[in-house]
C-alpha positions as CSV (number, residue, x, y, z in Angstrom):
1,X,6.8,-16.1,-21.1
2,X,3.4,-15.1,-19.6
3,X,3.5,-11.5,-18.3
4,X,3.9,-11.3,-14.2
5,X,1.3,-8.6,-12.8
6,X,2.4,-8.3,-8.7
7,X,-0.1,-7.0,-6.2
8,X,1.4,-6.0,-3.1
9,X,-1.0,-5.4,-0.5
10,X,-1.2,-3.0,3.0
11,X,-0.2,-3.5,6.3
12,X,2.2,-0.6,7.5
13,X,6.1,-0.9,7.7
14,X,5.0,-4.9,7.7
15,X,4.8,-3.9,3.6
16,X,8.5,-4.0,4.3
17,X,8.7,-7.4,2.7
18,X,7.5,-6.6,-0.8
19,X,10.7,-4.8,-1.1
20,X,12.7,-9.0,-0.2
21,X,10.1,-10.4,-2.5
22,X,11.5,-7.8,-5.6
23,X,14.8,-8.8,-4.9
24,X,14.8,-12.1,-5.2
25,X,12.7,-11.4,-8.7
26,X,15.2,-9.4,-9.5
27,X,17.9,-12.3,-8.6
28,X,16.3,-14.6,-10.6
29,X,15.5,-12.3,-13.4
30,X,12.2,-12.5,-13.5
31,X,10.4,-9.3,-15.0
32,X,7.5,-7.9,-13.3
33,X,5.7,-6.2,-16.1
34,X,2.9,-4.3,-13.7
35,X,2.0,-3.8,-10.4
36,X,-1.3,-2.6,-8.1
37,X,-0.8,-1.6,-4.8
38,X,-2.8,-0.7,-1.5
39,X,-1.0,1.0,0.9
40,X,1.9,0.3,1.9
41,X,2.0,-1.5,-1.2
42,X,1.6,1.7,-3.0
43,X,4.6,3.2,-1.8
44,X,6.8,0.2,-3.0
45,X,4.9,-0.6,-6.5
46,X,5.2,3.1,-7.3
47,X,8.5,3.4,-6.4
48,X,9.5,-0.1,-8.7
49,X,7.3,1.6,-11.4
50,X,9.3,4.4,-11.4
51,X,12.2,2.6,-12.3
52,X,14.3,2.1,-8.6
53,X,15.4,-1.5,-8.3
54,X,14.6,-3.4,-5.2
55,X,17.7,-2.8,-4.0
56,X,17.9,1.1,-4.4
57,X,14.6,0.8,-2.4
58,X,15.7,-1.0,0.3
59,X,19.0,1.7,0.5
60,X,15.8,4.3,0.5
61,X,14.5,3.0,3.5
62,X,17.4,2.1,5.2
63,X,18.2,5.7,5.2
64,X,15.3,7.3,6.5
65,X,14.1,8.8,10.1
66,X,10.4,8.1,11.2
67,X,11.0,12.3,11.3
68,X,11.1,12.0,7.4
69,X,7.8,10.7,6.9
70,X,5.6,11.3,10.3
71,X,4.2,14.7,10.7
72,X,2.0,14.5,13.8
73,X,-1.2,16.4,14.0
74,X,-0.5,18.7,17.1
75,X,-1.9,21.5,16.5
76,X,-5.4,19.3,15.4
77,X,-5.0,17.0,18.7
78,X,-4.6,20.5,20.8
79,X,-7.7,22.5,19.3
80,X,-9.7,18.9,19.6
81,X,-8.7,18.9,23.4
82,X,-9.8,22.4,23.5
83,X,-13.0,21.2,22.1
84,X,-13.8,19.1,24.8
85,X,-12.7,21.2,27.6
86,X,-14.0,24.8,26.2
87,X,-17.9,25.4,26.3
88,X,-18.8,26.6,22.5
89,X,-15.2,25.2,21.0
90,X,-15.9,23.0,18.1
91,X,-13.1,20.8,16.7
92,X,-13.0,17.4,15.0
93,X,-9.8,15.4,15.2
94,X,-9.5,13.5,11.9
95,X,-6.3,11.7,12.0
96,X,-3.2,11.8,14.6
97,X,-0.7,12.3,11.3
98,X,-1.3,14.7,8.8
99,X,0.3,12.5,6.2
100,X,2.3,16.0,4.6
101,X,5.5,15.0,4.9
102,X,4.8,11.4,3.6
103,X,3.2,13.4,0.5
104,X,6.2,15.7,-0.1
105,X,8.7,12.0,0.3
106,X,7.0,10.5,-2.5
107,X,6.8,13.7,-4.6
108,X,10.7,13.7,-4.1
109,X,11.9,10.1,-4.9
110,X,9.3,9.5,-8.2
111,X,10.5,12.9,-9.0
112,X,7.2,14.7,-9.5
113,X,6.0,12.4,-11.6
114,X,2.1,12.4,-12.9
115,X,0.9,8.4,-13.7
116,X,0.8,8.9,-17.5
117,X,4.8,9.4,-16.8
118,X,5.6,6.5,-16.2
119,X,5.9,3.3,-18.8
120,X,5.3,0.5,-16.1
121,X,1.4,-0.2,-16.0
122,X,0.1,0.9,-12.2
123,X,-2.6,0.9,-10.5
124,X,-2.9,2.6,-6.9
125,X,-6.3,2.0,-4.3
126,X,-8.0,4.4,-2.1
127,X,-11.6,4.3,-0.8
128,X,-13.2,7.7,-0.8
129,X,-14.3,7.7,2.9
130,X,-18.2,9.6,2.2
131,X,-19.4,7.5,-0.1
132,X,-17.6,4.1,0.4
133,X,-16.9,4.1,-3.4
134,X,-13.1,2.2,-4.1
135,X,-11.2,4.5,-6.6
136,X,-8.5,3.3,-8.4
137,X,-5.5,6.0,-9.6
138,X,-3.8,4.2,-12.4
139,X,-2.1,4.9,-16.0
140,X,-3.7,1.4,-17.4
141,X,-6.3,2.5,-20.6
142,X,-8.1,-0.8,-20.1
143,X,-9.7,1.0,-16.9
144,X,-12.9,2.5,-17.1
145,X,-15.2,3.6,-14.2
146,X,-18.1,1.0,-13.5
147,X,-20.3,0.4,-11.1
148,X,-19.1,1.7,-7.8
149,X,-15.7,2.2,-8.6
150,X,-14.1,5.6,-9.7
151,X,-11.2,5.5,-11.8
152,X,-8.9,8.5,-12.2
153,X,-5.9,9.0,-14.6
154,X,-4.8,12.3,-14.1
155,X,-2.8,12.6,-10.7
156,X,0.3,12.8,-9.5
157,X,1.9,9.5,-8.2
158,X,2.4,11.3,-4.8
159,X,-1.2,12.2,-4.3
160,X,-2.0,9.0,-5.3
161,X,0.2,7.1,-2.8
162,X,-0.7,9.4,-0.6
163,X,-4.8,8.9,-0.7
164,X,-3.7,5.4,-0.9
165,X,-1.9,5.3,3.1
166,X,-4.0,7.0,4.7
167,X,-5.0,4.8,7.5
168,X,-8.4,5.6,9.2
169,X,-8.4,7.5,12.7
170,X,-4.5,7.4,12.2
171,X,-3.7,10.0,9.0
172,X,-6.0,12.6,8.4
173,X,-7.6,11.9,5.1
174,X,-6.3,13.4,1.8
175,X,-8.9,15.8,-0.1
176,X,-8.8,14.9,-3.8
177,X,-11.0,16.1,-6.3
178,X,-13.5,17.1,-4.0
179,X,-13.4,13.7,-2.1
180,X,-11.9,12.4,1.1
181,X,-9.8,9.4,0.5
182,X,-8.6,7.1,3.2
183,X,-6.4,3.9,3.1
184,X,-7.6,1.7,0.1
185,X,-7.1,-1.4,2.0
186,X,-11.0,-0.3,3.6
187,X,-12.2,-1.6,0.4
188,X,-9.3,-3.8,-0.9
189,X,-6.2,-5.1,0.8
190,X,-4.5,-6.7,-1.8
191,X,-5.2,-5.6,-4.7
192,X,-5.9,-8.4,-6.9
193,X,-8.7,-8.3,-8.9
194,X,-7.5,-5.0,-11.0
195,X,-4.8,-7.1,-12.2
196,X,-7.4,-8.9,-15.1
197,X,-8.1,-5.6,-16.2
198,X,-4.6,-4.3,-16.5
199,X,-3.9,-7.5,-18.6
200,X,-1.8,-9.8,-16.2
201,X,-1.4,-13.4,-17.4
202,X,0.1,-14.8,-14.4
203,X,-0.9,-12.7,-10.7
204,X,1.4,-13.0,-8.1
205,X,-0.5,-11.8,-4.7
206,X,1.3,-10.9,-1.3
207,X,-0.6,-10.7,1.9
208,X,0.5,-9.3,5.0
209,X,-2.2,-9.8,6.9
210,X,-3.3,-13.2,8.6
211,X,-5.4,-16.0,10.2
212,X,-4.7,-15.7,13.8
213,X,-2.2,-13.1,15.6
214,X,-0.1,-13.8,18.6
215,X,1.1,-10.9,19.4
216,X,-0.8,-8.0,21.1
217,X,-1.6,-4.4,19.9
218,X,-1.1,-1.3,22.1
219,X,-1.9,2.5,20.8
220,X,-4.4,4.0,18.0
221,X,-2.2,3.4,15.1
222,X,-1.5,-0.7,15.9
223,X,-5.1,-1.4,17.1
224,X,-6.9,0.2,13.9
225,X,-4.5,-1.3,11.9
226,X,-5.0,-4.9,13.1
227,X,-8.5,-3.9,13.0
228,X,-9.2,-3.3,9.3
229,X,-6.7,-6.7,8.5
230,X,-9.3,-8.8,10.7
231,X,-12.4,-7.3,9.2
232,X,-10.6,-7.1,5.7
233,X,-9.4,-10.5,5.5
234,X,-12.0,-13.1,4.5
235,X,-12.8,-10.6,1.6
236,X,-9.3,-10.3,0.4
237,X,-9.2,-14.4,1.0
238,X,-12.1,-14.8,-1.4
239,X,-10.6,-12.5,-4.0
240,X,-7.1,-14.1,-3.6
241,X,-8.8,-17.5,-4.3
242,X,-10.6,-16.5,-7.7
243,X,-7.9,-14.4,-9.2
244,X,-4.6,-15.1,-7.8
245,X,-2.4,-18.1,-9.3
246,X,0.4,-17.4,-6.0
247,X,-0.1,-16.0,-2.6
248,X,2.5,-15.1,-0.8
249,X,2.2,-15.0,3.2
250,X,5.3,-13.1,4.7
251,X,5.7,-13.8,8.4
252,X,6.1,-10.5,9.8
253,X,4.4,-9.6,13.3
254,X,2.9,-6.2,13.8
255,X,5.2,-3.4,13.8
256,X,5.1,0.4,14.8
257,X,4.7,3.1,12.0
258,X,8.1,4.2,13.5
259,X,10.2,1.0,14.5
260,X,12.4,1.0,11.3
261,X,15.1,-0.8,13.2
262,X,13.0,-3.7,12.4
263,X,13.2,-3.0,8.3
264,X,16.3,-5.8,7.9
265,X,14.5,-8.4,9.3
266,X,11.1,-7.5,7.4
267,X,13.0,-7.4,4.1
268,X,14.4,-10.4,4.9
269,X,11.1,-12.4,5.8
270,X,9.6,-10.9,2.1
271,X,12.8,-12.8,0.8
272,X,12.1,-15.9,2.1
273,X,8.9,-16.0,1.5
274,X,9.8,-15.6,-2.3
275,X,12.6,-17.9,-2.6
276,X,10.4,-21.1,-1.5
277,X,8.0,-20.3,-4.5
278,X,10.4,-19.3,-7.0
279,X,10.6,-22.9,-8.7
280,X,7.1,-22.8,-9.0
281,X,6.9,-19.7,-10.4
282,X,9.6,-20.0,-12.9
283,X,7.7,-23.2,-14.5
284,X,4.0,-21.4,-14.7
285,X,5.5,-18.7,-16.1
286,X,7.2,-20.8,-19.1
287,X,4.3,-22.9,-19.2
């Protein structure tokens, strides 16, 4: 069998579906043997990595509060407010959620865990937000740093995930290292191309952004998210198109950081979406 390398790519609670595309991997017993993720997609490709099931993931979600994982910048809107109002006040506002308590969720469920802990290959992608270099946390040897890409292999999965979400203008930015990492789908939203140098014979790509959008966007978090999907996605198109042998397309609208009601029906659109390829998987694979 050729090995499966999975790259699930960002787009909020949308990212949902990578957890109905596992399962139905899982169902058919099809072993992923490593995984890249932006994102969204970081949080779900660590988790697997770490060695939850799809299934013990989606029970995860299921039992969170938007309280659980949202931690909004008060105090940092206030003092920016003051800012404008108070002669001599000087304040920058660098994200409407700090992002902590999404940190300190991670750090919890993959138990602490550095990337050299973990067996599964994994590779996670931020964008260091002052110099526009892509950096790429991952436990993969094959990696070196080239060009203008950083790779790091010392850090915990946590941090990692965390530099990884941190959407522009919505999270504040995680300081690592000395440098200011933001969301890693700014540089690339599904991560595809790391897969040839982790090794992966057969890449299997899902994309939650797309083409054309019917619905319409209201509030920071919606609006910059639909931004950076419009002005990534011819570049993740062209990347999909030289290194991915399957795209995957879940239909799953826009959806509010908080709206977990939704997370059954996102799930169940990533399912879908997997079942109608799974034939065709199954036979490259063997082939």
């Amino acid at each position: 069998m050729k090995s499966l390398g999975l790259a699930l790519g960002g787009g909020g609670l949308r990212g949902l579906a990578h957890i109905g595309v596992l399962q139905v991997l899982e169902d058919n017993n099809i072993n992923v043997a490593m995984v890249s993720g932006t994102s969204i997609g970081s949080v779900i490709g660590s988790l697997y990595a770490c060695g939850y099931t799809a299934y013990e993931i989606e029970d995860i979600v299921l039992s969170l509060k938007p309280a659980d994982y949202l931690d909004y910048n008060i105090g940092g809107i206030l003092w920016y407010i003051a800012g404008l109002l108070v002669p001599g006040v000087k304040a920058h506002l660098n994200g409407i959620i700090k992002g902590c308590k999404l940190e300190k969720l991670m750090y919890r469920l993959t138990e602490g865990k550095n990337l050299a802990d973990i067996k599964m290959p994994l590779s996670i992608i931020a964008c260091d937000i002052d110099t526009g270099l892509e950096v790429v946390f991952t436990n993969s040897i094959k990696l070196v740093s080239v060009n203008r890409i950083i790779v790091i292999n010392n850090a915990l999965i946590s941090e990692a995930v965390r530099c990884s979400s941190a959407i522009p203008a919505t999270f504040v930015p995680k300081k690592f290292n000395g440098r200011q990492m933001v969301d890693g789908g700014v540089k690339t939203m599904v991560p595809v191309w790391i897969q040839k140098f982790m090794g992966a014979d057969y890449i299997l790509a899902v994309n939650l952004g797309q083409k054309e959008y019917t619905s319409p966007v209201s509030g920071i978090p919606q609006i910059v998210s639909r931004t950076i999907n419009i002005l990534t996605y011819e570049t993740s198109d062209t990347e999909e198109k030289l290194f991915a042998d399957m795209l995957l397309f879940p239909r799953v609208e826009d959806v509010d950081l908080d709206d977990l009601g939704k997370a059954r029906e996102i799930i169940k659109q990533g399912k879908l979406s997997m079942k109608k390829k799974i034939p065709e998987l199954k036979r490259a694979l063997k082939q």
